[in-house]
N, C-alpha and C positions, 0 to 999 in steps of 0.2 A: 537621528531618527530615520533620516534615510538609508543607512547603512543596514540597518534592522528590517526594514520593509523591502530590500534588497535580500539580504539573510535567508526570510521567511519564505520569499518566490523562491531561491532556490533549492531551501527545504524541500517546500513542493514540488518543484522540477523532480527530484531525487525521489521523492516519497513515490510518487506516481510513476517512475519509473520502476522502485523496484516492485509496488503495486502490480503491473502489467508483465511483471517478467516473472512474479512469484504467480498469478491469475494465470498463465500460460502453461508453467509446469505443470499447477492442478492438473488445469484441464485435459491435457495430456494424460496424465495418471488415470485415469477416467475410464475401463473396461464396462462397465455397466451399471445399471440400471441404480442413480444414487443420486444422495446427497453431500456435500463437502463444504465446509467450511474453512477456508484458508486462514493462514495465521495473522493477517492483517486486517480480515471483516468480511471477504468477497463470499456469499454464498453462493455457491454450482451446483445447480439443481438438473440432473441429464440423466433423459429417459430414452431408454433405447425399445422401439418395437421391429417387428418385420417391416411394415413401413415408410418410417422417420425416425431421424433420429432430435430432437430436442432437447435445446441446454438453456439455462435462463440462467441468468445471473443477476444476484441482491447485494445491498448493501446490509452491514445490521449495524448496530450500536458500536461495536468493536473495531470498525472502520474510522468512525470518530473518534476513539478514544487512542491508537496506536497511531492517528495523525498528529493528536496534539501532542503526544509525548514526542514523537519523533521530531517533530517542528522545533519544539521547546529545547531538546538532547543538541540539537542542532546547531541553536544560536546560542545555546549558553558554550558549548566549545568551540563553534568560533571565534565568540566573544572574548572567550580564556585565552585563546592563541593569540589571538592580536595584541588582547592586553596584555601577556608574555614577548612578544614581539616588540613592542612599542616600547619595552623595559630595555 
């Protein structure tokens, strides 16, 4: 059981990394005045005036749902490789 709940951190470690590094390129991509949607859930919402420039970022549903798959993709191929390992 601890192996798994081992697993699962570093699921996450990896998920939230490529989170932050997929979140970056958006942002960058970004010339004006919009909205985006990344492929993992992060909305970037950046409004450009004469002014300021303003970017906010949301979470939606789709952030939940590409963790659990990813988490789940994760320890079930680890889990395959050990237990091919162990053989």
């Amino acid at each position: 059981m601890r192996k798994v709940f081992q697993n699962i951190g570093t699921a996450t470690v990896v998920y939230l990394f490529i989170l932050v590094v997929e979140t970056l390129f958006e942002l960058f991509q970004i010339k004006e005045t919009r909205e985006v949607l990344t492929f993992l859930g992060i909305m970037i919402k950046s409004r450009f005036t004469s002014h300021e420039i303003s970017t906010t970022f949301g979470p939606t549903p789709r952030l939940a749902v590409t963790y659990l798959i990813f988490v789940t993709v994760f320890v079930l191929v680890l889990f395959v490789f050990r237990k091919k390992k162990s053989v």
